[in-house]
C-alpha positions as CSV (number, residue, x, y, z in Angstrom):
1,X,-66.3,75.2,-87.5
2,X,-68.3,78.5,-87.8
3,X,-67.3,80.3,-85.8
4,X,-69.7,83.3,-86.5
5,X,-72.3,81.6,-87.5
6,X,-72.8,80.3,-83.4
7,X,-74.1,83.3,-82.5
8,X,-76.0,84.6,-85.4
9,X,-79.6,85.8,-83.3
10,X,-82.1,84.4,-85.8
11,X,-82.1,80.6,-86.4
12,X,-82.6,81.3,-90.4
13,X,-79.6,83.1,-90.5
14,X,-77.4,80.6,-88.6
15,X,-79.5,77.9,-91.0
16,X,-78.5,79.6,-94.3
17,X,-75.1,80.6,-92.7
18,X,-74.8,76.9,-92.3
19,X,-76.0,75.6,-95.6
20,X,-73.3,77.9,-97.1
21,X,-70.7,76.0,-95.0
22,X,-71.8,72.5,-95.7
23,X,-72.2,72.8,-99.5
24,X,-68.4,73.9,-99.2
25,X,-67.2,71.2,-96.6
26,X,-68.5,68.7,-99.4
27,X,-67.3,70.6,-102.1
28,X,-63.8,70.3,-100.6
29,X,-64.3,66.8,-100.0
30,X,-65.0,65.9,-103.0
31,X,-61.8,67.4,-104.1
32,X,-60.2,65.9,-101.5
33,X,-61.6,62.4,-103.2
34,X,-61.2,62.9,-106.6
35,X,-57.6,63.3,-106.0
36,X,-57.0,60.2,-104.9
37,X,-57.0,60.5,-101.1
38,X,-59.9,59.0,-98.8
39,X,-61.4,61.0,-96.8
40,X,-63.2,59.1,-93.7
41,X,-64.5,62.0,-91.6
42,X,-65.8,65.4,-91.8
43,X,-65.5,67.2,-88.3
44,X,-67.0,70.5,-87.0
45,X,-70.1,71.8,-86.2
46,X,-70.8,74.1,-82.8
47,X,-73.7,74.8,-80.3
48,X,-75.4,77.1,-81.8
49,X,-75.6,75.6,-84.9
50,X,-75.4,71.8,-84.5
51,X,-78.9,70.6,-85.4
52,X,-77.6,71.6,-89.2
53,X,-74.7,70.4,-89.2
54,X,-76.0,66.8,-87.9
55,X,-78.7,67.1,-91.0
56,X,-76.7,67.8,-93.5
57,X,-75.1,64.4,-94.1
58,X,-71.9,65.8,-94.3
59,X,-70.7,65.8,-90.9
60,X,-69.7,62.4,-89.2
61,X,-69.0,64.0,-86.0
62,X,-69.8,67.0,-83.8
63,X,-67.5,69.3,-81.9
64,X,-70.2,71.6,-80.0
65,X,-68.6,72.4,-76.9
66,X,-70.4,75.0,-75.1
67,X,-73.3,72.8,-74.6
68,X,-71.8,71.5,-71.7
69,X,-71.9,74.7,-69.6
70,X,-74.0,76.9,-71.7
71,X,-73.7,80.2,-71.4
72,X,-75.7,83.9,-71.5
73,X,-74.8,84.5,-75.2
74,X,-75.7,81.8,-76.3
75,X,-79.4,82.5,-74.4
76,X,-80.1,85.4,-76.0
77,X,-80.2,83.4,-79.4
78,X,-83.5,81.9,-80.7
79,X,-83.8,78.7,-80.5
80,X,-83.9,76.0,-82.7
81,X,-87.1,73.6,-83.0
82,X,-85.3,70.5,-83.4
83,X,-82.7,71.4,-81.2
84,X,-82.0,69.6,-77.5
85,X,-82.8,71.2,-74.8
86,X,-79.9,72.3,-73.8
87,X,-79.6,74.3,-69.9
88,X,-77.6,76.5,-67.9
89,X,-74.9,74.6,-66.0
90,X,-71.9,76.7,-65.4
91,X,-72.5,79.8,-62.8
92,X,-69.9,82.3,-60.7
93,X,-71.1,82.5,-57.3
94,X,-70.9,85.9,-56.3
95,X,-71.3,87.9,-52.6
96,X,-73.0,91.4,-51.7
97,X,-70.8,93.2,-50.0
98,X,-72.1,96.4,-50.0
99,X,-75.3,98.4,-50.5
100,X,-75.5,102.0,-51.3
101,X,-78.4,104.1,-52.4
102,X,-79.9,103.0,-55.4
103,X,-77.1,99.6,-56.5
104,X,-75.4,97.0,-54.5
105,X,-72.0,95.7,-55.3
106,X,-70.9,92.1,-55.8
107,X,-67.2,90.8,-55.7
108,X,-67.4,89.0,-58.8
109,X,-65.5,91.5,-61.4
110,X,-64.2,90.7,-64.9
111,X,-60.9,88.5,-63.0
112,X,-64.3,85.7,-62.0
113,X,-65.7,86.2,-65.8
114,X,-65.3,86.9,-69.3
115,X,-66.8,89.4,-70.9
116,X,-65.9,89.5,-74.4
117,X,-69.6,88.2,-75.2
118,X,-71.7,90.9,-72.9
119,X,-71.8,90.6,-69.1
120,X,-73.0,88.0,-66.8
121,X,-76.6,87.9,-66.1
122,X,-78.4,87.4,-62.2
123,X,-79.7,83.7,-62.4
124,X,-82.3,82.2,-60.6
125,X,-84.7,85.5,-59.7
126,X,-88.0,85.7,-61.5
127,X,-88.4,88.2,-64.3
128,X,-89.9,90.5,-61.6
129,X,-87.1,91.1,-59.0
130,X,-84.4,90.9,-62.0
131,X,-81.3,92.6,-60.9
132,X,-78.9,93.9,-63.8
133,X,-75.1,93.7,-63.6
134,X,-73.0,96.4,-64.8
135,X,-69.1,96.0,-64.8
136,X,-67.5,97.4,-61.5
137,X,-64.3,96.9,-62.9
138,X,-61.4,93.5,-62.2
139,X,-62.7,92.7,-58.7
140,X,-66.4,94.2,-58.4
141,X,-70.0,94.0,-60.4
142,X,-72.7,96.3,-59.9
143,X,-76.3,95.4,-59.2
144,X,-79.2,97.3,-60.4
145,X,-82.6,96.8,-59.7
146,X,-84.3,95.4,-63.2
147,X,-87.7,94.4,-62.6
148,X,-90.7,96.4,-61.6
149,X,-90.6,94.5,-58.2
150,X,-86.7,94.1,-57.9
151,X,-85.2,95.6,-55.0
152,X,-81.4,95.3,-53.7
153,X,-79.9,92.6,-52.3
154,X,-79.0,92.7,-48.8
155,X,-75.3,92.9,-47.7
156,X,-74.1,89.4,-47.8
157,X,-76.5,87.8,-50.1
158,X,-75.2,84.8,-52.2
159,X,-76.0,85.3,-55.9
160,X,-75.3,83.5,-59.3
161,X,-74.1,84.8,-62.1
162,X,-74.5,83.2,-65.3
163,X,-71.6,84.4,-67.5
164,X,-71.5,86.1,-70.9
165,X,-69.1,82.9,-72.5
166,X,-68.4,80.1,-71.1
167,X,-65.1,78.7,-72.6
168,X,-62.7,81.8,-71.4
169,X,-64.7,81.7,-67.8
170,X,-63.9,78.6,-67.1
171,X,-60.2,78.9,-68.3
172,X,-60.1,81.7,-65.0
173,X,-60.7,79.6,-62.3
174,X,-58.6,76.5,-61.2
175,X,-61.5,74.3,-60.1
176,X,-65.2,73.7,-61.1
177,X,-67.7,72.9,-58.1
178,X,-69.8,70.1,-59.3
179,X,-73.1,70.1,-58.0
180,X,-76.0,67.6,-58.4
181,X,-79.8,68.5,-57.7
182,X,-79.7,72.2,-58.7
183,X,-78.2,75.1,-57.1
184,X,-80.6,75.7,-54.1
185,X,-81.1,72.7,-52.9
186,X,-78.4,70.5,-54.5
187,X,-75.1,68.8,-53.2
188,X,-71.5,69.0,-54.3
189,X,-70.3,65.9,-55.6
190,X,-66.8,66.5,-56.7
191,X,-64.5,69.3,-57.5
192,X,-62.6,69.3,-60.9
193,X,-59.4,70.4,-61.3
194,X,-59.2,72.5,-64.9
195,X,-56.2,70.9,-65.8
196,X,-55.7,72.7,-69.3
197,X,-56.1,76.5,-66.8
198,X,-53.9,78.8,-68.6
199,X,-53.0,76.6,-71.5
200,X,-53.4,79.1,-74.4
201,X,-51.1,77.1,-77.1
């Protein structure tokens, strides 16, 4: 698993970061044969890099993850041609509970989001009205008008936040809220327990 190589911005350099990795992989298992032991799988791989690894020959599985959920790291890379189409699916629903002259404040903080790839972004608005989120601190974000027609939400307005990594976001929160048929219009159909919550070993 590269690790670094996910979120490398320019799909060459997560390509020739890749190649690097795959020539050793079957260096090593080569080795690996030669001395006598079999060697029936080759694991690895990660979102940002899969549609490599999957080329290459090499790999007879893939561990991308972040796929599932997706996250706003991972959108600020370039995509891939041949990659899937991969969406947003993981969001922290956030409140406005309070406006003051010139930035609103939400009570999503760090404690609803990691933020040791960049902050959470504002889904769903069009470029526009973007709003930009700016850490508050544990328990509170910032809102900003972005766009050249954004304005500030009004005290109790519902808003999404797509966060800056996925994995350690969802390792916050007890339970998921699975929704089908989008987030304006769509219904929950079950809640999911995060059974591995806190499970750091």
């Amino acid at each position: 698993y590269q690790g670094r190589a996910q979120h490398l911005r320019a799909a060459d350099e997560r390509r020739e970061a890749i190649t690097a990795a795959v020539r050793a992989a079957d260096h090593t298992r080569a080795l690996i044969v030669d001395a006598g032991l079999a060697v029936p799988l080759v694991t690895g791989s990660g979102t940002g890099t899969l549609v490599h690894e999957a080329a290459s020959g090499v790999y007879g599985e893939l561990q991308a993850g972040s796929f599932l959920f997706m996250d706003a790291d991972y959108a600020r890379n370039e995509r891939e041609p041949a990659q899937p189409p991969f969406e947003q699916a993981l969001f922290v629903k956030t409140q406005v509970i309070s406006v003051c002259e010139g930035h609103a404040v939400c009570d999503a903080g760090h404690k609803s989001h990691a933020i040791d790839s960049g902050l959470p972004t504002v889904a769903m608005l069009p470029p526009e009205r973007a709003l930009r989120y700016a850490n508050g601190g544990d328990e509170h974000g910032m809102l900003y008008p972005d766009g050249p027609k954004a304005r500030l939400p009004a005290l109790g307005r519902m808003l999404w936040l797509v966060p800056g990594h996925c994995d350690p976001t969802v390792n916050l929160h007890d339970f998921l809220i699975g929704v089908r048929g989008g987030l304006a219009m769509g219904v929950v159909e079950r809640i999911i327990r995060v059974n591995a919550r806190g499970a750091l070993t």
